[in-house]
mmCIF file of the N, C-alpha and C atoms, coordinates in Angstrom:
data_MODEL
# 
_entry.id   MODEL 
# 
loop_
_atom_site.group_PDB 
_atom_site.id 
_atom_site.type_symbol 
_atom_site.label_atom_id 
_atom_site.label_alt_id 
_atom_site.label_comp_id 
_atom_site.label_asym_id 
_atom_site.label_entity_id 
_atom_site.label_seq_id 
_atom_site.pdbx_PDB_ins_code 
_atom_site.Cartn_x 
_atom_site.Cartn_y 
_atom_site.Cartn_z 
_atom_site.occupancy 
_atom_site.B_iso_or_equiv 
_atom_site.pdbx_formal_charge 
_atom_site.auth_seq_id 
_atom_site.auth_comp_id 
_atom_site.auth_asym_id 
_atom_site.auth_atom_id 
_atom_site.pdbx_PDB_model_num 
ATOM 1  N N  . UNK A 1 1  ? -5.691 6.458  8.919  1.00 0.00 ? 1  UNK A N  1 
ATOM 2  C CA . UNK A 1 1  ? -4.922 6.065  7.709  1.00 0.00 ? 1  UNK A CA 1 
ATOM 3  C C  . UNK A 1 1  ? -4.771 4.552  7.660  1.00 0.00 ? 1  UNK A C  1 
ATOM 4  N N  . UNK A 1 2  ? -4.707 4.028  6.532  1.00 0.00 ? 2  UNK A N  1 
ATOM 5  C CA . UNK A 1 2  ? -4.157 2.601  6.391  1.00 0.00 ? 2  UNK A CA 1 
ATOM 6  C C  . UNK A 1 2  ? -3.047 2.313  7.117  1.00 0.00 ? 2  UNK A C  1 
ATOM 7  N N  . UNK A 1 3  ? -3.113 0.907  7.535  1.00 0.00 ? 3  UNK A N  1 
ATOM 8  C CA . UNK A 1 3  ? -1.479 0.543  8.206  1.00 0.00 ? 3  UNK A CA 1 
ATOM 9  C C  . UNK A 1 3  ? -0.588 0.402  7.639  1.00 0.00 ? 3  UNK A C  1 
ATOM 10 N N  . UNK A 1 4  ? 0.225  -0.273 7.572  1.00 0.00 ? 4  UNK A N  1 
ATOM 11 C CA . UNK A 1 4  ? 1.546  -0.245 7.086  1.00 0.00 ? 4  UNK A CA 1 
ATOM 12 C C  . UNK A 1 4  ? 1.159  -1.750 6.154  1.00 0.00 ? 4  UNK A C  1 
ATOM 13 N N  . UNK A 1 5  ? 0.549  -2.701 6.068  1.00 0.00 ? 5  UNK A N  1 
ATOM 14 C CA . UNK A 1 5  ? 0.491  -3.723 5.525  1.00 0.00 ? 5  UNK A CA 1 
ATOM 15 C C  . UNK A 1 5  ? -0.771 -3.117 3.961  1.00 0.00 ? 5  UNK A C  1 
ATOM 16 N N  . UNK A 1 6  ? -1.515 -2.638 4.767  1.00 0.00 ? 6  UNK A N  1 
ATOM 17 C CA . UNK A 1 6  ? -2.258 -1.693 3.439  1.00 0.00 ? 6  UNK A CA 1 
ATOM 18 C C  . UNK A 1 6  ? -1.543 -1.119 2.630  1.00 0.00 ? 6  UNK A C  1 
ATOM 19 N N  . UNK A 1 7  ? -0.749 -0.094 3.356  1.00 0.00 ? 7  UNK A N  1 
ATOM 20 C CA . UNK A 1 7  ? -0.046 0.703  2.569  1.00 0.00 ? 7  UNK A CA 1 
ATOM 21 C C  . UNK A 1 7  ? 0.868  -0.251 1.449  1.00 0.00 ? 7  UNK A C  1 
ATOM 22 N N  . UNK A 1 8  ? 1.599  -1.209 1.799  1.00 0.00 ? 8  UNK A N  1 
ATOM 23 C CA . UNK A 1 8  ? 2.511  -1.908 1.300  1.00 0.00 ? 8  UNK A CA 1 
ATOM 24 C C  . UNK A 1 8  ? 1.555  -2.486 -0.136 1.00 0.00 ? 8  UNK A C  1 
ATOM 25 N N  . UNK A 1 9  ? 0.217  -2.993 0.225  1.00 0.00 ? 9  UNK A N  1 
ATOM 26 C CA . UNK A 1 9  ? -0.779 -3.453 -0.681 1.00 0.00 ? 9  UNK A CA 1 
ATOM 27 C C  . UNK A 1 9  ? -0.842 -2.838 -1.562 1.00 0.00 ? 9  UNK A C  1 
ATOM 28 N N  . UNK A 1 10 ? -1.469 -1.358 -1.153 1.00 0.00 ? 10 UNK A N  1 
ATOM 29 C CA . UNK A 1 10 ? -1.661 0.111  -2.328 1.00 0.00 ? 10 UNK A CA 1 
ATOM 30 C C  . UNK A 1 10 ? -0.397 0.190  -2.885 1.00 0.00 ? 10 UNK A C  1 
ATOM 31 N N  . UNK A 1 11 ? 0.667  0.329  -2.804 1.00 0.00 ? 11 UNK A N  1 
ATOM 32 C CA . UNK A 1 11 ? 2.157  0.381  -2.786 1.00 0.00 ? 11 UNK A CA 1 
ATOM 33 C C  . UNK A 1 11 ? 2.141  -0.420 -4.265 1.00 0.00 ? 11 UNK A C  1 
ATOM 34 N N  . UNK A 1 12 ? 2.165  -1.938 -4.046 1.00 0.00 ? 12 UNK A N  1 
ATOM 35 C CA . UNK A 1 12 ? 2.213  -2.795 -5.389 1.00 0.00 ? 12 UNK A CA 1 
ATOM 36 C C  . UNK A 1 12 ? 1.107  -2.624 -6.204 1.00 0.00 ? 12 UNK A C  1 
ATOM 37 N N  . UNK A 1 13 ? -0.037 -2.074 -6.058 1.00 0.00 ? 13 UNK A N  1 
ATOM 38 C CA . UNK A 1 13 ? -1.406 -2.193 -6.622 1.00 0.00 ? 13 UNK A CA 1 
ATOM 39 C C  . UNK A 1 13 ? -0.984 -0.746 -7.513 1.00 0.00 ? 13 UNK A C  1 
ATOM 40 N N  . UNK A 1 14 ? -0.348 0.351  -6.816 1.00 0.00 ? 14 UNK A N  1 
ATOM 41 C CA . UNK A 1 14 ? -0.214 1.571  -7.914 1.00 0.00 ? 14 UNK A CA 1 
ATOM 42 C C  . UNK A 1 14 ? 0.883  1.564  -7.992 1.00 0.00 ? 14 UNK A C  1 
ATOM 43 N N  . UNK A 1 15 ? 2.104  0.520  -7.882 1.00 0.00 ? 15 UNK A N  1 
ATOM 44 C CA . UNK A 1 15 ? 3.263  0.224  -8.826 1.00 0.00 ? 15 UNK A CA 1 
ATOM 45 C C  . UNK A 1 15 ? 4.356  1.699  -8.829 1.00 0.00 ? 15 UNK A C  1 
ATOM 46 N N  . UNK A 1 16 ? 4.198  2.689  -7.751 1.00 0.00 ? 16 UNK A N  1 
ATOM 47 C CA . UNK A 1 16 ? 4.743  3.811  -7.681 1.00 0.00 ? 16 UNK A CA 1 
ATOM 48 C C  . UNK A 1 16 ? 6.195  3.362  -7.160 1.00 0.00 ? 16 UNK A C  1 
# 
């Protein structure tokens, strides 16, 4: 899985 800094990336990128 992505790390936690990815996740945070995907996070703002799909604005959920």
């Amino acid at each position: 899985l992505a790390d936690l800094k990815d996740f945070k990336k995907v996070n703002e990128i799909y604005g959920k």
